[in-house]
Structure formats: C-alpha cells, structure tokens
N, C-alpha and C positions, 0 to 999 in steps of 0.2 A: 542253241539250247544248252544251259548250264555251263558256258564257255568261260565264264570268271573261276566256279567249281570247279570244272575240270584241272583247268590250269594250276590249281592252288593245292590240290590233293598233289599232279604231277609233282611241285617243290617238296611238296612233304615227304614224298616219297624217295626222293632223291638224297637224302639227308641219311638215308640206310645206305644208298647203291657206292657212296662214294668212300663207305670205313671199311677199314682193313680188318678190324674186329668188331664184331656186333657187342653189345652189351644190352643189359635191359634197361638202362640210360639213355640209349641211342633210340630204342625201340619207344621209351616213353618220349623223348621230345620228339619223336616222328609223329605220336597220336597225339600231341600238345597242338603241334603243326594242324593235324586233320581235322579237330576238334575245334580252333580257330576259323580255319575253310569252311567249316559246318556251319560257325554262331555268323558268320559274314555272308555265308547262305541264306539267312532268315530261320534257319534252325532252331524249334525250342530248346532252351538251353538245358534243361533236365534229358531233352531226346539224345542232345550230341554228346551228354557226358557219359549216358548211360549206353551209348553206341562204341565210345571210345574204351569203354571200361570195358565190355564185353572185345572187341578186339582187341586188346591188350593180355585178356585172361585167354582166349584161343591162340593166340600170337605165342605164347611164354609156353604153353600147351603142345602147341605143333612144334617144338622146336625152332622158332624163326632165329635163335640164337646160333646153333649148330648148322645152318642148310648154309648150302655154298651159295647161295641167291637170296638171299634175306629178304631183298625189295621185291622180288618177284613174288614168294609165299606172302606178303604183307597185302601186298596187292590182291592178291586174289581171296584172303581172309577178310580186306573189306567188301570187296565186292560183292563175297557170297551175303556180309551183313546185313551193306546197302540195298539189297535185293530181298532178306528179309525184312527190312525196317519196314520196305514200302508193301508189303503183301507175300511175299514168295513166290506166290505164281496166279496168273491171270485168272480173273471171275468172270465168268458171262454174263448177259441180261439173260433175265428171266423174261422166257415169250411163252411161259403157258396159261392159259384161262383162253376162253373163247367168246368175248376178243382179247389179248392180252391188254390191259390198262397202263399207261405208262404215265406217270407225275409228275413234272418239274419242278424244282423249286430251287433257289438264288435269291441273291440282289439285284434291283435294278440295274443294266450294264456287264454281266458276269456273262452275258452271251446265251443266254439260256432259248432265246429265240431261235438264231445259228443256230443252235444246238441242235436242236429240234429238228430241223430242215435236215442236217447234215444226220440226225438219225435216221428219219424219214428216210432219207435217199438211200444209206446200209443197209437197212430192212431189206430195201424194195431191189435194189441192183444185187447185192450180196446173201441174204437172204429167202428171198422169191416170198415176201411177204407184201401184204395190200394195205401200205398204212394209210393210219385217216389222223392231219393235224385239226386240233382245236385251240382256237385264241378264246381266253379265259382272262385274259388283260384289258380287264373293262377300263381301265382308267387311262389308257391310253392310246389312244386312235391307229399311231404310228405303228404301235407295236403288232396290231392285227393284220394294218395293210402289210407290212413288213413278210407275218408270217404268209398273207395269199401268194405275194410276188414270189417267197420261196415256193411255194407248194405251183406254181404255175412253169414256174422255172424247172421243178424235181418233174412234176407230171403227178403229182399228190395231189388228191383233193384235201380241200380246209374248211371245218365248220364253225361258221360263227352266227353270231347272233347280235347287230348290233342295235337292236329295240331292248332287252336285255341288261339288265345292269346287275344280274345277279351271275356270279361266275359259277355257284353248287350247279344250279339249274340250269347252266351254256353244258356243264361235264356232263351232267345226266341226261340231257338232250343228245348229245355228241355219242354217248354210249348204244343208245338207240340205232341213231342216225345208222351208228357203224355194222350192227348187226342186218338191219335193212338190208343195207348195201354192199355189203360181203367184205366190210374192213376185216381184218383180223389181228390189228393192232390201233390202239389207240393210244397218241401222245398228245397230252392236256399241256401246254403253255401257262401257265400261271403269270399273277404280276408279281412286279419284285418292287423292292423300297430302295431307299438309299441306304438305309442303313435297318437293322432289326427294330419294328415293333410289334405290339400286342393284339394292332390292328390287322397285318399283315400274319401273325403266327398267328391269330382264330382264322381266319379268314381260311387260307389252305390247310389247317388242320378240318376245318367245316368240308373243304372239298376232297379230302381224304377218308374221312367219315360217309361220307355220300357215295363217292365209287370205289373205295374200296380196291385200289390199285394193289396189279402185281407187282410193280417195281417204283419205286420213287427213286428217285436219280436227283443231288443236290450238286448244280452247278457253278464251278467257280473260277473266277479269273487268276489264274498261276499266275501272274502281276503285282500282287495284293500281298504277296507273301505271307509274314506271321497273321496279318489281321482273317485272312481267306481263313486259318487253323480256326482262329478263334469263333469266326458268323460259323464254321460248321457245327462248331460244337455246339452251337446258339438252334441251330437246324434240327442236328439229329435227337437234343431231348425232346424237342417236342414232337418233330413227325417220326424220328426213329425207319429216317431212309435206308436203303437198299444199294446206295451205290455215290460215288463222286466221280464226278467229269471233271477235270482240267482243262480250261478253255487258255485260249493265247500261249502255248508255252512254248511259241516258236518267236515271242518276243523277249524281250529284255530281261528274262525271268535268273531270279540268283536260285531258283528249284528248291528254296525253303519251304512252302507247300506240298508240294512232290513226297520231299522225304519226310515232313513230322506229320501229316492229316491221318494218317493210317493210323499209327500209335496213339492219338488223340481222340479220334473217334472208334475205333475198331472197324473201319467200314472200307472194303476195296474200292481203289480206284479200279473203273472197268475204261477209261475210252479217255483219251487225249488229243486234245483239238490242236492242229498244228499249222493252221495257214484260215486264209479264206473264203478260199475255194472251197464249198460244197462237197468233196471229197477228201477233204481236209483231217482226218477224223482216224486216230488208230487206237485200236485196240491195245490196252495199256497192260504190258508185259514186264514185271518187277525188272526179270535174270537181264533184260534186254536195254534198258533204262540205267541198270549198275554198268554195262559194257559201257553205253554211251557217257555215261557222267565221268570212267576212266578210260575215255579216250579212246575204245577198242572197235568203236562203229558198231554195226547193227547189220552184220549180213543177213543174218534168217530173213527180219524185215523186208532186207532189199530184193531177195531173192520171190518172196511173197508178192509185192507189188509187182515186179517184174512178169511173175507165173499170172496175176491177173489181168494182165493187157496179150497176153502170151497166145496166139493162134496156134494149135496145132499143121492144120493142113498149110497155111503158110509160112512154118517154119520149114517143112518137109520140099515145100513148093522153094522158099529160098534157101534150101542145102543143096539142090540136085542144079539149081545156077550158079552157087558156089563151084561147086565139083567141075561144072562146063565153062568155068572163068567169062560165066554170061550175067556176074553182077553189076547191076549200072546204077545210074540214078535214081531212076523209079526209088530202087531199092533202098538204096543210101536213106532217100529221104523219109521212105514208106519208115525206118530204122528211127528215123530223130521221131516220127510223128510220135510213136508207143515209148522210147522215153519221156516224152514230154507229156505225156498221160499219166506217167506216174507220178509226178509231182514235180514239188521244187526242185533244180537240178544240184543248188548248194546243200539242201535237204540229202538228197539222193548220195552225192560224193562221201558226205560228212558222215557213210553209212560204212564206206570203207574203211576197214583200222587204219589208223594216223591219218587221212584226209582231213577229218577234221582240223587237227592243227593245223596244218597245210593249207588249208582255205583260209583261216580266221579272219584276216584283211584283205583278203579278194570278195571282190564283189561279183557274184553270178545273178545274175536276174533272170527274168521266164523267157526276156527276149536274146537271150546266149544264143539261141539258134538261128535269130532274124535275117542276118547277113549272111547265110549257108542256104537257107530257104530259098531268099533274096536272087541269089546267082544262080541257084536250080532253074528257080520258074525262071528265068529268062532265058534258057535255054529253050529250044526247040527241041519236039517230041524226038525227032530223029538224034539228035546231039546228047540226049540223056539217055538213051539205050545204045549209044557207041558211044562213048569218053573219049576213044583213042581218036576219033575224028576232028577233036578241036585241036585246030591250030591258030597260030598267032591272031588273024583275022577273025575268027569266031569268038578268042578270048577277049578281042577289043571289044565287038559289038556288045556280047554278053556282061563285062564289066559296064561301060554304060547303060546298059538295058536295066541293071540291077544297083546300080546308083555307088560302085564298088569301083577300086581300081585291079589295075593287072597283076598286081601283086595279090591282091585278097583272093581274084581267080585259081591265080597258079597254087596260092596255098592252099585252098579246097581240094583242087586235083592231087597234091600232094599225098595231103590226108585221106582222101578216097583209095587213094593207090596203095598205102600205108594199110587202111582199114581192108578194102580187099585180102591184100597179101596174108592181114593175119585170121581174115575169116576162111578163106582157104588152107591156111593152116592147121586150123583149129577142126577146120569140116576133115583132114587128111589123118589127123590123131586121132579123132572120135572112130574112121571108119576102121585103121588099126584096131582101135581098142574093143571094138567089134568082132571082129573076125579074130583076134585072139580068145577072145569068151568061147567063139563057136569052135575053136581049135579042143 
C-alpha cells in the first residue's frame, strides 16, 4: 500500500536531514522533491501544488529553518496535511431510518458487488445489525449469482427478482421485503457500465428517486488512479452521494486517488477494501493513512484487530499457564490461529513503524504458518502438552509425519522456547506493575 509513495517522500526528506544549515532553498527543493512523489502518485496537479504551497507556508511559519531537526518538524507538517487533504478525521455510515437504505453506485468491475457482501458481513458481525442484500443488476446474471453465493457464504439473506427487468421496482420490492422480515438495513447492488453513460446515470438516479436512500456510497477501484478522481466527479453531480469506498488498495496502487477524491468532490472516504477476504474492509481513518503513506505503520489499527479476535476469559485462562510455566502447544497454536484471523500477516507486520520497509521484498503469504501448524498436528496429544518430552526419536517421527526435516523441528522448538520465555516475562512485569498500583 503506497510503497513507491512512501519510498519517494522518504528521499525528499532526506535532502533536509543531511545540511548542516537549513535555508528556505533547502526547504523548497525538499517540497519540489514531495510535490514530484505527489504528480507520480497520480495526484491532481493543482492538489499537489496547492498541498506544497501550503506546507511550505507552515514550514517557513513554525520555524523549520531554526529547529535542531528540520526533517523531523517537515515530516510531521506533511503529515498533519496529508491527513487533512484526505478528510481529517473518519466519517461514519449513516444507519438511521428504519430500515436504513443503503445505494451503490460505480463502474462495472470497481468491486461494488464485494463491497456489498463485505458491508453486509460489518453490519452483521460488528454491528449486531440484520442486513438484507439486493441484486438490482438486471443485465447481468453473474452479478446476482455472485452476490447469493456472498450472502450464503456471510449468512445474509439476498433479494432478487429474476422475472423482473426493472431494477426501481426489484429496490421497492426489496424495501418491503425487509421490513416484513425484520431487515434493518438495506444495501441495493446497482449495475455499473464500463464507462459513464446517460443510460446508466437515469437509470440509478430513477432508483434513488424511488427509495430514497440514507446513504449512497460510490465505489471505486484505488487502481484506476487519476481516472477513479474524475468518473467520481461524473457520480457525485448527479446523485450527489454520501460517501467513497476505496476498493483494491492493497494492490499496485500509486494512492493518487486516496489523496485528491476528497478535494475534488468534497465527499469522505468512510471504508477501504484491503484484500479478498470478506473481512477485508477498514474503516478509512485520514491521521492513520498519513502515518502509513510516511512509513510510521498503524499501531492503533493493529492493536484494534488484535482487541477483536481478543478472548477475555482465555487470555486470563492462558496468563495463570504462563505463571505455572504450563504453556504448551495447544497454546502456541491456539496463539497463530487468532493471528491469522486478523489478516494478511505482511498486512499486519507492515502495521509496525519501519516493518514496512523491512518487509518490502519479502514475500509473507497466508500459508507463513503452514509448516509450524504442519509439525504441531503431528505431534501426539500427549507430546503437545509436554515439549520437554520430545526427544531425538519423536523429532524424527514427528518431521516425517509433517512432511519437514529435523531441522525445521528443532527450529519450532526453538522458537516455542524463545516465545515462552518472553511470555512469562511479560506475564512477570505486568503482575509487578500491578501490585505497585495497589502499593
């Protein structure tokens, strides 16, 4: 995500860190620098001059001439910008009316389908709402079936109609439907084109006009760069939506979308589609998005996903096996299973400040855990609640059993013993830090 960006702001910024005296010479080829990284971005070029000119006039402002850190205060004057440009701070969906109506609208291929499912499923798991999807894409078969297998796959029910060729009268049905049946949110599926017509702008301006949505949401693929700017602005005069979705932006994206759709439309991004996966889908947070574009990762995030997979009573249940140095395998594995819950693991690392660099040419895939899984299950229930019980003979069978050699074994154990030591560590300063509060 944004890894050419990031990288290209990193040089520009280095171009202050390494003089001995700042001047506003220095200061301006640093934002000539930023402002290049911006138009290579896919940045409107009026967005990136008018981004540079404003950081240059706070720059010259706060002193970046006089501070002992130039690169450091520059850094952190774009960032605060970058984080205005894109909105300043996170917009919710709107879920009130009863049922809430929700409206899609894109291009053909912008993911808008996805979308849908992957909203559907934050409602329903994060929310504790009862959504109801509608396919409203008469003209193409795929797209309906598409959306049942999500809603079959989420545990959503999906209304369609396919005797029906009128998509007003599928949403006005579908509205019905949902009060019937105790939806309380409805997301309408629309069709999309390849490109903007007048056929396709009556059409869902028609099914907007007829239900009357709380929120219209125009979805777009972060791939598409400057053109994604321009179909929105093609969007919002005529339905005049309520929100932008960023779909793919965990592919090849240069994040020139990202940073000019806000200033071009005036409209928040609310939710950023980051993977595949059905749970794929975050909440789009400016402050958090400027850390990541400069390289600083995204703890709150991580720490978020984390607190959502997060059991209480078996976090308490595995501190008091900590403390009795009675951590085994169960545990170890029970450990990988809930990070792997939270997502992509290169996703997840690249959340840390500087992992992202770190990673850039390493390849982590979803099966990074396969070979650890692998060597567990072949263990016997007895041999994964005592470790200290394997010896040579058991590491043999066990590496054949799990298709690994003695080496890959002994390295597990390693790391088990390694990971132990520092979760009893960590269980031993928490319970200090404890009992000094109660002192």
């Amino acid at each position: 995500m944004f890894e050419s960006l990031s990288e290209r702001l990193e040089r520009s910024f280095k171009i202050l860190k390494g003089e001995g005296k700042i001047s506003e010479i220095n200061v301006a080829e640093t934002l000539k620098d930023v402002r290049k990284a911006l138009l290579d971005a896919d940045v409107n070029f009026k967005i990136a001059k008018t981004f540079t000119d404003t950081v240059k006039e706070k720059a010259i402002g706060q002193n970046v001439l006089t501070s002992l850190k130039p690169n450091q205060l520059m850094v952190k004057i774009v960032h605060d910008e970058l984080a205005q440009l894109m909105g300043g701070a996170s917009v919710d969906i709107n879920l009130k009316g009863s049922p809430t109506v929700i409206l899609m609208s894109g291009l053909q291929g912008s993911g808008k389908t996805t979308f849908s499912g992957k909203l559907a499923n934050l409602l329903k798991t994060k929310r504790s709402k009862n959504p109801l999807l509608v396919a409203c894409d008469v003209y193409r078969p795929a797209a309906i079936e598409q959306l049942k297998v999500l809603g079959e796959q989420l545990g959503v029910p999906v209304y369609s109609d396919l005797e029906s060729k009128n998509p007003v009268s599928i949403a006005e049905a579908a509205i019905k439907h949902a009060k019937l049946h105790g939806n309380d949110v409805v997301i309408v599926d629309t069709a999309g084109r390849l490109a903007v017509d007048e056929a396709m702008m009556n059409e869902i301006a028609a099914i907007k006009k007829a239900i009357n949505p709380q929120e219209i949401l125009f979805v777009v693929d972060s791939m598409t760069g400057q053109d994604a700017v321009n179909t929105a602005k093609e969007f919002n005069d005529r339905l005049d939506f309520d929100g932008v979705i960023l779909t793919k932006l965990d592919g090849d994206t240069r994040g020139g979308a990202a940073l000019s759709i806000r200033s071009v439309v005036n409209k928040p991004i609310k939710f950023v589609g980051t993977g595949e996966k059905m749970d794929a889908l975050d909440v789009f947070y400016p402050e958090r998005m400027a850390d990541r574009i400069l390289g600083m990762g995204d703890i709150v995030s991580l720490v978020e996903r984390a607190q959502e997979q997060y059991d209480e009573e078996d976090a308490r249940r595995l501190q008091k096996r900590i403390a009795k140095n009675q951590f085994d395998f169960n545990d170890f594995i029970s450990q990988i299973q809930q990070i792997k819950k939270m997502g992509n693991i290169k996703d997840l690392a690249a959340m840390i400040p500087g992992m992202g660099k770190a990673l850039k040419d390493v390849d982590i895939d979803d099966n990074a855990f396969k070979g650890i899984e692998a060597i567990i299950h072949s263990m016997t229930p007895l041999e994964r609640a005592n470790p200290a019980m394997l010896n040579g003979s058991r590491k043999q069978r066990i590496a054949a059993g799990s298709g690994t050699t003695i080496v890959d074994v002994n390295r597990l154990l390693k790391q088990f013993d390694q990971t132990s030591k520092m979760m009893k560590m960590a269980t031993m300063s928490q319970g200090k830090l404890k009992l000094g509060k109660r002192r």
